[in-house]
HTML snippet that shows the backbone in 3Dmol.js (N, CA, C, O; Angstrom):
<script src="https://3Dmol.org/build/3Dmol-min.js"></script>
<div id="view" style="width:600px;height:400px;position:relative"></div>
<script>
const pdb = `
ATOM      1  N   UNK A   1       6.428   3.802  -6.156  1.00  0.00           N
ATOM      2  CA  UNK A   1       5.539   2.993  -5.336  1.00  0.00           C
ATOM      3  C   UNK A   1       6.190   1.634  -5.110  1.00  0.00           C
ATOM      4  O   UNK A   1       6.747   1.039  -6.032  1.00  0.00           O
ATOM      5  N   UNK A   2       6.120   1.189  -3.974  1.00  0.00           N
ATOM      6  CA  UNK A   2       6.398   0.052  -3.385  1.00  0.00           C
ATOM      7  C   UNK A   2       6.015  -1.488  -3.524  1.00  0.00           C
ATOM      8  O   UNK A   2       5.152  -1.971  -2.791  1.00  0.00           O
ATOM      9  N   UNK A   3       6.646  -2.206  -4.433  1.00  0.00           N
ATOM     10  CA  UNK A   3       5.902  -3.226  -5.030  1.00  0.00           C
ATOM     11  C   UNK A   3       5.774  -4.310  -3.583  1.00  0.00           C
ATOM     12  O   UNK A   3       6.652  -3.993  -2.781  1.00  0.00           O
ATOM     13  N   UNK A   4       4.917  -5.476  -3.077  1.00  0.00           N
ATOM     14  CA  UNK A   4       5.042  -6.247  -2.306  1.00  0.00           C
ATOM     15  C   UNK A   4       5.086  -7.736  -2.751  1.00  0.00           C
ATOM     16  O   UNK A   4       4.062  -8.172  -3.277  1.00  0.00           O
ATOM     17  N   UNK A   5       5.939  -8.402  -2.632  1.00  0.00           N
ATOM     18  CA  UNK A   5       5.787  -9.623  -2.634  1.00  0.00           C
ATOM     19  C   UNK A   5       4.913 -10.595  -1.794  1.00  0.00           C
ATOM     20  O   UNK A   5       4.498 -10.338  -0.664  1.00  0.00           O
ATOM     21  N   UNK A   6       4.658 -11.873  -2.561  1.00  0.00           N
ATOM     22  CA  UNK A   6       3.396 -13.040  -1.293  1.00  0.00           C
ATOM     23  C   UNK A   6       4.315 -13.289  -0.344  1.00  0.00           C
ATOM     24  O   UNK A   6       5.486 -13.146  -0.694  1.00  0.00           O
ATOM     25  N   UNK A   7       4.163 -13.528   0.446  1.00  0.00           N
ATOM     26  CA  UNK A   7       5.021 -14.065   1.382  1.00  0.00           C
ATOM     27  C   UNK A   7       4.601 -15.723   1.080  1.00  0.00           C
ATOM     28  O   UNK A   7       3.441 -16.132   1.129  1.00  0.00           O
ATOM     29  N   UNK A   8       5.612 -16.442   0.809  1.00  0.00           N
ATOM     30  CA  UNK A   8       4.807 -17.907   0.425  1.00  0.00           C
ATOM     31  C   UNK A   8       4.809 -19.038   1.505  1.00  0.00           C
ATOM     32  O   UNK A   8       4.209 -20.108   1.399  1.00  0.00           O
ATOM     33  N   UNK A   9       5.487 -18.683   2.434  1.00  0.00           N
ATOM     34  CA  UNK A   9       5.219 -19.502   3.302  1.00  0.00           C
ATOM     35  C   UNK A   9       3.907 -19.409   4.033  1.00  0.00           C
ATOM     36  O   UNK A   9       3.267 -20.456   4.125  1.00  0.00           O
ATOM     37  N   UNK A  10       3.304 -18.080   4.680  1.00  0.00           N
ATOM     38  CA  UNK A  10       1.670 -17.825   4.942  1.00  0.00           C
ATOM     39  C   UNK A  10       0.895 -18.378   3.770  1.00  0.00           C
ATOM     40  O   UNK A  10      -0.105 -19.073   3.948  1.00  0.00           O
ATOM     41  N   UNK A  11       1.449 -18.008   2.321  1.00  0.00           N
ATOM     42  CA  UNK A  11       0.360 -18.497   1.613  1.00  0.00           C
ATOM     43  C   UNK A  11       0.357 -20.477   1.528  1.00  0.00           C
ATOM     44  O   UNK A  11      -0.696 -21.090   1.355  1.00  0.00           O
ATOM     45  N   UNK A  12       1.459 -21.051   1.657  1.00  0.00           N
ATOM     46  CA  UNK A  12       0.976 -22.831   2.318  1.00  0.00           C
ATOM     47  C   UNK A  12       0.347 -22.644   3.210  1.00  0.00           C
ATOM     48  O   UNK A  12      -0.695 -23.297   3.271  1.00  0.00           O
ATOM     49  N   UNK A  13       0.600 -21.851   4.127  1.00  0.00           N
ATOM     50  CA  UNK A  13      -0.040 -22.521   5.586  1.00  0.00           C
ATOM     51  C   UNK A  13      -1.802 -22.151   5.245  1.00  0.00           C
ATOM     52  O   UNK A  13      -2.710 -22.849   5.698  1.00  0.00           O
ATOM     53  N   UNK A  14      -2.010 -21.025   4.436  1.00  0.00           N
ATOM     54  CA  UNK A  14      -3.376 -20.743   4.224  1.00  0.00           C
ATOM     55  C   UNK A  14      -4.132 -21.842   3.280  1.00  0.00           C
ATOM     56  O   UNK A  14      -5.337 -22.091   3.325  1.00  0.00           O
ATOM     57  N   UNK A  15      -3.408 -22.296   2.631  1.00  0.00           N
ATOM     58  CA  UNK A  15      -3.368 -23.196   1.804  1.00  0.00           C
ATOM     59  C   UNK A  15      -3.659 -24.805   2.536  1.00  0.00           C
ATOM     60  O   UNK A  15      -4.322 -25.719   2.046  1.00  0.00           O
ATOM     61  N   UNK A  16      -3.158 -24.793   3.434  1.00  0.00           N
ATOM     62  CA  UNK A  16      -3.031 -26.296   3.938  1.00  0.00           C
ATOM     63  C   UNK A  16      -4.433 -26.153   4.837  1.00  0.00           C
ATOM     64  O   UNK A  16      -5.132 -27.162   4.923  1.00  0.00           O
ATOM     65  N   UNK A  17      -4.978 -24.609   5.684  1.00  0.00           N
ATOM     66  CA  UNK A  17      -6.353 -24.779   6.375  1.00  0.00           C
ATOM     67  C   UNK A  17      -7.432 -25.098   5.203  1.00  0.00           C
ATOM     68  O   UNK A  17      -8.252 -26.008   5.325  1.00  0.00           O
ATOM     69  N   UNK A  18      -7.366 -24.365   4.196  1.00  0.00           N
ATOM     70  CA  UNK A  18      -8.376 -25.047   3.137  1.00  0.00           C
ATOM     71  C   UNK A  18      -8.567 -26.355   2.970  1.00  0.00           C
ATOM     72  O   UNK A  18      -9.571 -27.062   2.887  1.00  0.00           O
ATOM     73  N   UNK A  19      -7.387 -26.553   2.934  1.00  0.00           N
ATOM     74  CA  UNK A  19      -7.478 -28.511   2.511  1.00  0.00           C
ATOM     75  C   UNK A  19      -7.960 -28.992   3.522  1.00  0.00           C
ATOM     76  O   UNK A  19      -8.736 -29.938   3.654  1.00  0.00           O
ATOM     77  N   UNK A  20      -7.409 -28.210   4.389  1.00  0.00           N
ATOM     78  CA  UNK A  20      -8.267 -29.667   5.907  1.00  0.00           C
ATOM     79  C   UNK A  20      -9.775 -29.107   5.989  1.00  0.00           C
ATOM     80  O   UNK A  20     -10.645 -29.812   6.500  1.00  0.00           O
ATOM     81  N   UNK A  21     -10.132 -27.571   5.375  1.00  0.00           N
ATOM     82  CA  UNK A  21     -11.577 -27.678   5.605  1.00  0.00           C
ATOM     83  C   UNK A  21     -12.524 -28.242   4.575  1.00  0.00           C
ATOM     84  O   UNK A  21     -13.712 -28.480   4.793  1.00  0.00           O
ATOM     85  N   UNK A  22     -11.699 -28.491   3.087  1.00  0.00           N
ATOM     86  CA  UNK A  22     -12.437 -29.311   2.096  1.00  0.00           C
ATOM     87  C   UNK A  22     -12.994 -30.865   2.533  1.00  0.00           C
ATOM     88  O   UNK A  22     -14.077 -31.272   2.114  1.00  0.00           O
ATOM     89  N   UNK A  23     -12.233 -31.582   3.314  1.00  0.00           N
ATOM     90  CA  UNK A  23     -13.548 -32.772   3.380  1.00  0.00           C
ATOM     91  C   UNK A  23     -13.976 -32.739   5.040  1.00  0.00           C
ATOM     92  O   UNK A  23     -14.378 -33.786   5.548  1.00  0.00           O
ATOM     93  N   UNK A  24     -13.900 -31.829   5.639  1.00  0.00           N
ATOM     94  CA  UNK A  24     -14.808 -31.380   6.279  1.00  0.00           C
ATOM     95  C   UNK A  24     -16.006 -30.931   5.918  1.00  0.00           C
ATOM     96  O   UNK A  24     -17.033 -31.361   6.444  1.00  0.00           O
ATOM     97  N   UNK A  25     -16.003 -29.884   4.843  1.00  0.00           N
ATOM     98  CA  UNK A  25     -17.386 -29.559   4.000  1.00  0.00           C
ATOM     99  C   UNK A  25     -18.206 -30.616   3.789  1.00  0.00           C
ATOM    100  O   UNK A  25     -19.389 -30.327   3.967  1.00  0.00           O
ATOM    101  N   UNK A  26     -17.952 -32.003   3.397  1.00  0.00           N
ATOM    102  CA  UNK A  26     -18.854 -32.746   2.999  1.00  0.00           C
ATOM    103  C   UNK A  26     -18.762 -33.877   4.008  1.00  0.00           C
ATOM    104  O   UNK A  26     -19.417 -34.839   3.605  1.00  0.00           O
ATOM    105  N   UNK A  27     -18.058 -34.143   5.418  1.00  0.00           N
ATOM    106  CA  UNK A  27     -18.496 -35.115   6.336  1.00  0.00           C
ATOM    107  C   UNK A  27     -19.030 -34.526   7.667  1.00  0.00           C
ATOM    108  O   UNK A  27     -19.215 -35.098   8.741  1.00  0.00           O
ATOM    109  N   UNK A  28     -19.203 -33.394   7.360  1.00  0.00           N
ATOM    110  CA  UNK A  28     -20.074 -32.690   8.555  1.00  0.00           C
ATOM    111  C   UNK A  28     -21.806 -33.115   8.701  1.00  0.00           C
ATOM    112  O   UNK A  28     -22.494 -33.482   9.654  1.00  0.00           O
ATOM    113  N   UNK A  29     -22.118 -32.829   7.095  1.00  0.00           N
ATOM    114  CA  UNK A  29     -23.351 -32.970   6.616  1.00  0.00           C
ATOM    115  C   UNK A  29     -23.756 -34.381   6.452  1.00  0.00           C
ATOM    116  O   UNK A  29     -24.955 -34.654   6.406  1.00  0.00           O
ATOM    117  N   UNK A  30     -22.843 -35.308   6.359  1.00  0.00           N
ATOM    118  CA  UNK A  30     -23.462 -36.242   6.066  1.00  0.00           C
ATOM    119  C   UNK A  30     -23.312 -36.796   7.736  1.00  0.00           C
ATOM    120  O   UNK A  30     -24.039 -37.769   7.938  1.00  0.00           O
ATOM    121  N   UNK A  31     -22.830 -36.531   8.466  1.00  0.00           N
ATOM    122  CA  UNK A  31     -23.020 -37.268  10.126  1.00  0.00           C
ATOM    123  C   UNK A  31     -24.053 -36.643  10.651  1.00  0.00           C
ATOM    124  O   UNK A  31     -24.580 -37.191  11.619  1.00  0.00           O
ATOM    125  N   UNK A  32     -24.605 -35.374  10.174  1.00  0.00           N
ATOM    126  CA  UNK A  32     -25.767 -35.018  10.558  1.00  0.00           C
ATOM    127  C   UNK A  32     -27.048 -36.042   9.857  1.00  0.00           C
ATOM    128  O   UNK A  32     -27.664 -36.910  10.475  1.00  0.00           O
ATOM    129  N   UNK A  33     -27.237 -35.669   8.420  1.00  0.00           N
ATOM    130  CA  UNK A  33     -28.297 -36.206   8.198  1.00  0.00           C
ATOM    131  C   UNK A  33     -28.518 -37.796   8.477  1.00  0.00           C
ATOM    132  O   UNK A  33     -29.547 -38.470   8.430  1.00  0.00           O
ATOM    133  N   UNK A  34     -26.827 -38.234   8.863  1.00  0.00           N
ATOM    134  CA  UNK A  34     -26.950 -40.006   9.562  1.00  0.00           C
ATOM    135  C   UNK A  34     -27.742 -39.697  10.834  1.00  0.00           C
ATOM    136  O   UNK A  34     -28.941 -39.949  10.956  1.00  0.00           O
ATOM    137  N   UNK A  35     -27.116 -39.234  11.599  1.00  0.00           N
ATOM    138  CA  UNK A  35     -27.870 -38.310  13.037  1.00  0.00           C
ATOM    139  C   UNK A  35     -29.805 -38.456  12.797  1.00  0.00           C
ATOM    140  O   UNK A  35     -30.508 -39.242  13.431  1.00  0.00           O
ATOM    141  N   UNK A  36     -30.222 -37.643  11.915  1.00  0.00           N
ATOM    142  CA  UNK A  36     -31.221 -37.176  12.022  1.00  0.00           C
ATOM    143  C   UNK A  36     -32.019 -38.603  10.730  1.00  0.00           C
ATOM    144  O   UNK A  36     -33.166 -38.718  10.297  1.00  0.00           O
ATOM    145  N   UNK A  37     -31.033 -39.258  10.546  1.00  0.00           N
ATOM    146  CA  UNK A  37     -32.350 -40.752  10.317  1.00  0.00           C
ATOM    147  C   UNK A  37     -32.323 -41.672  11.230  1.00  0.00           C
ATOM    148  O   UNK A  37     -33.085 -42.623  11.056  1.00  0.00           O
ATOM    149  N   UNK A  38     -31.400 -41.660  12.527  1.00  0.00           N
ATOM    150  CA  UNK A  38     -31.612 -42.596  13.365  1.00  0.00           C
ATOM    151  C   UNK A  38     -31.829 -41.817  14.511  1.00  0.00           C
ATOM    152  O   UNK A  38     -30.902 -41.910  15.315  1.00  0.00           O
ATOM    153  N   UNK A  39     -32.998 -40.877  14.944  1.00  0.00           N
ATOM    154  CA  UNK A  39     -33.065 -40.138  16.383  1.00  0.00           C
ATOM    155  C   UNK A  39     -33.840 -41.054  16.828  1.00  0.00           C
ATOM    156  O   UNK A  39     -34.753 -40.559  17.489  1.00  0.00           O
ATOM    157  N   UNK A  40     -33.890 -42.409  16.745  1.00  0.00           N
ATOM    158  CA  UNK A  40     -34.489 -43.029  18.328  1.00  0.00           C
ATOM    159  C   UNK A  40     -33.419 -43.903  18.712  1.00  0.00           C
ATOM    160  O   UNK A  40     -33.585 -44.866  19.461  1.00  0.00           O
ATOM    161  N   UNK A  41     -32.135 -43.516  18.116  1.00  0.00           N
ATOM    162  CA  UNK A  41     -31.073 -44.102  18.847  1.00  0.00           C
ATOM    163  C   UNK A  41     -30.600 -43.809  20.192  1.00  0.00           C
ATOM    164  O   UNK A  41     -30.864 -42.700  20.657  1.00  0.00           O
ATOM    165  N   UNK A  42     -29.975 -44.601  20.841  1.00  0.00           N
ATOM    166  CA  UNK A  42     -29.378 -43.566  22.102  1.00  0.00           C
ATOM    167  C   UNK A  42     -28.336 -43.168  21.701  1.00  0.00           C
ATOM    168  O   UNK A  42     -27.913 -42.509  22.651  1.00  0.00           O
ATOM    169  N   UNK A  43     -27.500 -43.110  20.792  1.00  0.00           N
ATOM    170  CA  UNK A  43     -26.546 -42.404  20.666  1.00  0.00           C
ATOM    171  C   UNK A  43     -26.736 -40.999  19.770  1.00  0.00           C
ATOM    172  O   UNK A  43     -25.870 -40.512  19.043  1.00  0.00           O
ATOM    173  N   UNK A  44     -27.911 -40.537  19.973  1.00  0.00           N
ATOM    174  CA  UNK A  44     -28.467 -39.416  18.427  1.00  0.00           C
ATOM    175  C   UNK A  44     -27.535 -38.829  18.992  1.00  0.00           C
ATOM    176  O   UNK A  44     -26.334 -39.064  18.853  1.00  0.00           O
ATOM    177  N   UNK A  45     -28.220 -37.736  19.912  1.00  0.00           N
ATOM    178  CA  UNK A  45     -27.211 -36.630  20.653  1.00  0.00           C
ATOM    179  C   UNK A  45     -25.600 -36.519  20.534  1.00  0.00           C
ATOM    180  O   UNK A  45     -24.839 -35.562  20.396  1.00  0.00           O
ATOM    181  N   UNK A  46     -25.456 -37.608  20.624  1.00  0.00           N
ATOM    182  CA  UNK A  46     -23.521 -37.547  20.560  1.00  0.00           C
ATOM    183  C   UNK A  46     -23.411 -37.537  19.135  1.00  0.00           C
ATOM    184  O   UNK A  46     -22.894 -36.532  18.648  1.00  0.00           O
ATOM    185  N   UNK A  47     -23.744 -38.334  18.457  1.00  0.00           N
ATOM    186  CA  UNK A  47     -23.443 -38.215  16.863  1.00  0.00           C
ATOM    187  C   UNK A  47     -23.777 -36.701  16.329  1.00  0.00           C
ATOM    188  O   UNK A  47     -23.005 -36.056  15.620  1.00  0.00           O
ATOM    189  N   UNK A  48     -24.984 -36.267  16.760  1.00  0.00           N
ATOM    190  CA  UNK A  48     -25.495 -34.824  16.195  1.00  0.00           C
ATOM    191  C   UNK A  48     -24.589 -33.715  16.396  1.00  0.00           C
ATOM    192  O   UNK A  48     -24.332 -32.745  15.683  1.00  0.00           O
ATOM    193  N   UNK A  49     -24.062 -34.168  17.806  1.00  0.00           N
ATOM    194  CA  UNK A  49     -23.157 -32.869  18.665  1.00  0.00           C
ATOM    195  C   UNK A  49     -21.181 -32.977  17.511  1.00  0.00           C
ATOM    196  O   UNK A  49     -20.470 -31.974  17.442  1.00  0.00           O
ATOM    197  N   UNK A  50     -20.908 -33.866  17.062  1.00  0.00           N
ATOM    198  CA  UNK A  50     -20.167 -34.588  16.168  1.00  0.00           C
ATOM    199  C   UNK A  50     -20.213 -33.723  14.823  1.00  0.00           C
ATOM    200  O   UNK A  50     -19.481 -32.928  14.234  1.00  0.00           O
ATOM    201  N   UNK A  51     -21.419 -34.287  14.664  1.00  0.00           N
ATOM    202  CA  UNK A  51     -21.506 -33.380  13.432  1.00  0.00           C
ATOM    203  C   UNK A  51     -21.560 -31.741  13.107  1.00  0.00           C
ATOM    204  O   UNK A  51     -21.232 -31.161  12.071  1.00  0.00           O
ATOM    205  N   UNK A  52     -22.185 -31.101  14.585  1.00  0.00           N
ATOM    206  CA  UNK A  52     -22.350 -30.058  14.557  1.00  0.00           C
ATOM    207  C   UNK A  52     -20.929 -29.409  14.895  1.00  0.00           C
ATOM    208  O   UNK A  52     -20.484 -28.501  14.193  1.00  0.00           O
ATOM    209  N   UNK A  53     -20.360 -29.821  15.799  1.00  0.00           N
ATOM    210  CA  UNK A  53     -18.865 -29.598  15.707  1.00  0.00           C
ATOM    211  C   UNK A  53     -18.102 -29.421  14.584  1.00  0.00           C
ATOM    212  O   UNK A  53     -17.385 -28.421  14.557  1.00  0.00           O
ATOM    213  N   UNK A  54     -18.095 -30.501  13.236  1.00  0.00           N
ATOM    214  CA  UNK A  54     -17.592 -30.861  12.640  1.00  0.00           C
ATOM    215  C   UNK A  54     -17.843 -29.697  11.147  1.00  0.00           C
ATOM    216  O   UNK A  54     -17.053 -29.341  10.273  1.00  0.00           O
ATOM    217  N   UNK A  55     -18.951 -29.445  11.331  1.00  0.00           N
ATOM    218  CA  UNK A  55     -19.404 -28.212  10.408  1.00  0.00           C
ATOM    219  C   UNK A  55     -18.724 -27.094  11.253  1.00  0.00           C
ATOM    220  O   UNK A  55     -17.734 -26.568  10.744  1.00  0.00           O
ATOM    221  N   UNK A  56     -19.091 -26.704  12.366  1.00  0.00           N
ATOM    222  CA  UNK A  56     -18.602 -25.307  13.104  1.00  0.00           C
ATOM    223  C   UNK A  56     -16.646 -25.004  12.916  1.00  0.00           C
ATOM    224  O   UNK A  56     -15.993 -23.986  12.683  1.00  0.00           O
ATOM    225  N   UNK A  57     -16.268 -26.442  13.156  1.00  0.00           N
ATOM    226  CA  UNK A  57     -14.891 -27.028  12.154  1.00  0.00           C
ATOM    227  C   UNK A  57     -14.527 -25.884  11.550  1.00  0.00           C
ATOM    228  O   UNK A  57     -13.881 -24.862  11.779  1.00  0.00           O
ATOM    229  N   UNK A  58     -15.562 -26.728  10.154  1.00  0.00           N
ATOM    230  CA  UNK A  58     -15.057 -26.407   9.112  1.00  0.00           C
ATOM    231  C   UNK A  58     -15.158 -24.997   8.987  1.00  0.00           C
ATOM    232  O   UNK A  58     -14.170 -24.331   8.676  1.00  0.00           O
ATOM    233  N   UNK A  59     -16.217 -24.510   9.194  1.00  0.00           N
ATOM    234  CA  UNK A  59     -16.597 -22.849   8.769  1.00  0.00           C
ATOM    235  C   UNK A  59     -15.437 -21.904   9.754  1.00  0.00           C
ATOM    236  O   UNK A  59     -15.324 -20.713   9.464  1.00  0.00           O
ATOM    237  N   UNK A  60     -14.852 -22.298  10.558  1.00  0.00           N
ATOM    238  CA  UNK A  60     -13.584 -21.854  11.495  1.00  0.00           C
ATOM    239  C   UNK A  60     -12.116 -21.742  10.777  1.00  0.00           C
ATOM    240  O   UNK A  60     -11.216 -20.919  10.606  1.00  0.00           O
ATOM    241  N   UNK A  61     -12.362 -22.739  10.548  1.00  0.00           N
ATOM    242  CA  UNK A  61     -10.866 -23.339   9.734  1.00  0.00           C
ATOM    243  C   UNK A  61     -11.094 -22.587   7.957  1.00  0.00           C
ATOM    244  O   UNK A  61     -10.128 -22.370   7.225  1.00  0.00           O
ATOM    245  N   UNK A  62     -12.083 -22.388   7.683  1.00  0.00           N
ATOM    246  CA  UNK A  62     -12.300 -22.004   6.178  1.00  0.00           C
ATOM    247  C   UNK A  62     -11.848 -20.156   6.137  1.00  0.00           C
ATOM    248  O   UNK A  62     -11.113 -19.635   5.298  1.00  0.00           O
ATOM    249  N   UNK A  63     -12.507 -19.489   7.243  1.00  0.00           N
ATOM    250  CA  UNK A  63     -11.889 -18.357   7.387  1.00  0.00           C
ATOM    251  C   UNK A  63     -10.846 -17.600   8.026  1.00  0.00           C
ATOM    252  O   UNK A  63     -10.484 -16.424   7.985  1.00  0.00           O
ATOM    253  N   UNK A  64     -10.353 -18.986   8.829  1.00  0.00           N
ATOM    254  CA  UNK A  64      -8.741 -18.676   8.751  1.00  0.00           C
ATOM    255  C   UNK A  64      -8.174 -18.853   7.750  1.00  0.00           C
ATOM    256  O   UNK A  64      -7.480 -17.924   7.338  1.00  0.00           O
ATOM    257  N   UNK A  65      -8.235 -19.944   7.069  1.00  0.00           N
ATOM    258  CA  UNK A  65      -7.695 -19.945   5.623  1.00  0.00           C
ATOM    259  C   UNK A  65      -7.379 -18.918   4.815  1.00  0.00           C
ATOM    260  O   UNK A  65      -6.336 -18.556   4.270  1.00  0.00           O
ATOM    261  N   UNK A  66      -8.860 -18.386   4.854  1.00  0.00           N
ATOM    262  CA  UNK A  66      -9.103 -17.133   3.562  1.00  0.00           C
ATOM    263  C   UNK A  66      -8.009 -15.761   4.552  1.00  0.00           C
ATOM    264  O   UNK A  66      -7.379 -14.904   3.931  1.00  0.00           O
ATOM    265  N   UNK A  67      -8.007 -15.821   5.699  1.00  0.00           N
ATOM    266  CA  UNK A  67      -7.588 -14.717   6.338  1.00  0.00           C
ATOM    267  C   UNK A  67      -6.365 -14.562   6.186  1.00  0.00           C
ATOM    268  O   UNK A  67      -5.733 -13.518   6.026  1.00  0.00           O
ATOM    269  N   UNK A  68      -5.897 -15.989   6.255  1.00  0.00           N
ATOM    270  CA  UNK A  68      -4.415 -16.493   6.067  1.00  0.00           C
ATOM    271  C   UNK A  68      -3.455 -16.426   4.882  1.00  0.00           C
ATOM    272  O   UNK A  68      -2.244 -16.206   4.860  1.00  0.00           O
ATOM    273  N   UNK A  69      -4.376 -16.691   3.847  1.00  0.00           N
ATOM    274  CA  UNK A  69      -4.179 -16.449   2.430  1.00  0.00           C
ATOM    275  C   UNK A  69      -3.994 -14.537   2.178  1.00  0.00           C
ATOM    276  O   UNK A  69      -3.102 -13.917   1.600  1.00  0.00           O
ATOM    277  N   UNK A  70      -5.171 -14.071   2.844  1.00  0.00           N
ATOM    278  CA  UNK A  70      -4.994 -12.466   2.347  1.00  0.00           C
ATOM    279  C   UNK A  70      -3.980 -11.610   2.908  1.00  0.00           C
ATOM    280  O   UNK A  70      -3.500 -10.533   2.556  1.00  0.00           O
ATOM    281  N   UNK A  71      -3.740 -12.585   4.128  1.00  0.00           N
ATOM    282  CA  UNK A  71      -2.469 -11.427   4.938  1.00  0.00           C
ATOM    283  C   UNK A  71      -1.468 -11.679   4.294  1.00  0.00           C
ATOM    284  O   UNK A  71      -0.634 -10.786   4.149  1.00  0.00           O
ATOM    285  N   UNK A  72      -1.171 -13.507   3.482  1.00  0.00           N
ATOM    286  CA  UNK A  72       0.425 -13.132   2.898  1.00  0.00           C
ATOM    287  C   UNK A  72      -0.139 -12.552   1.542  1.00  0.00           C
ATOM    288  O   UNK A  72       0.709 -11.724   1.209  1.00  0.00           O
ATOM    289  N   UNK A  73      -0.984 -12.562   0.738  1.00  0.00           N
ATOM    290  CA  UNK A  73      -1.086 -11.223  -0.384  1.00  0.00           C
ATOM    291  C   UNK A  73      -0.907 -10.087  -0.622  1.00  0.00           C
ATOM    292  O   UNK A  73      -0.406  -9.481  -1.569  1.00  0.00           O
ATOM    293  N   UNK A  74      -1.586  -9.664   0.799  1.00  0.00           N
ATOM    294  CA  UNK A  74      -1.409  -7.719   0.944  1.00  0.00           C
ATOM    295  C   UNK A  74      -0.836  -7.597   2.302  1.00  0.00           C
ATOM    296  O   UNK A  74      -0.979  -6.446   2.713  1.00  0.00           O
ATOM    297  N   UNK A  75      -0.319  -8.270   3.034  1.00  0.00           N
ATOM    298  CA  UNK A  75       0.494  -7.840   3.979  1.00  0.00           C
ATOM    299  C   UNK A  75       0.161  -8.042   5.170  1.00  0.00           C
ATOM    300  O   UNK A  75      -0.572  -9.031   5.185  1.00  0.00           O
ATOM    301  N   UNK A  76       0.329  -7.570   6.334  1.00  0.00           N
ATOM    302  CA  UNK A  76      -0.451  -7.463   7.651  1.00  0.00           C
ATOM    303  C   UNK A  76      -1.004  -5.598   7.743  1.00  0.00           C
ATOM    304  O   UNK A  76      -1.660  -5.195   8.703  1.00  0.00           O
TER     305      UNK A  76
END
`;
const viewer = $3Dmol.createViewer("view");
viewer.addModel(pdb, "pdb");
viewer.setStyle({}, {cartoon: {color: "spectrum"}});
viewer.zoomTo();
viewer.render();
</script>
C-alpha cells in the first residue's frame, strides 16, 4: 500500500486562510452589535452591510481553509 505524504506547501497556504479568518471571527460581531446600538444613525446600513460582509468573510475563508488543509492531507 501506498504511503502519501502532506504536501506542505497547501498545508501553509491552508494554514495562512485560517489566520486571516481568526480575527475576522471576532470583528465581524462586534461591527454588528456597534451597528445595532446606533440604528438611528445615518450611517447604520453601511456599517451593518460591513459587518455582515465581514462575517460572510470569514465563514468563506474558514472553509477554504479547512478544504485547503484536507486536500494537502489526503490528496486531491
Amino acid at each position: 500500500m501506498e504511503q502519501r505524504h502532506t504536501d506542505k506547501k497547501v498545508l501553509f497556504k491552508g494554514v495562512k486562510y485560517l489566520a486571516a479568518t481568526f480575527p475576522m471571527f471576532f470583528i465581524g460581531p462586534v461591527i454588528l452589535n456597534s451597528s445595532f446600538k446606533n440604528q438611528d444613525h445615518p450611517l447604520f446600513y453601511v456599517i451593518f452591510g460591513i459587518g455582515c460582509l465581514v462575517c460572510i468573510a470569514a465563514m468563506l475563508l474558514f472553509f477554504k481553509g479547512l478544504q485547503t488543509i484536507m486536500k494537502s492531507l489526503f490528496g486531491k
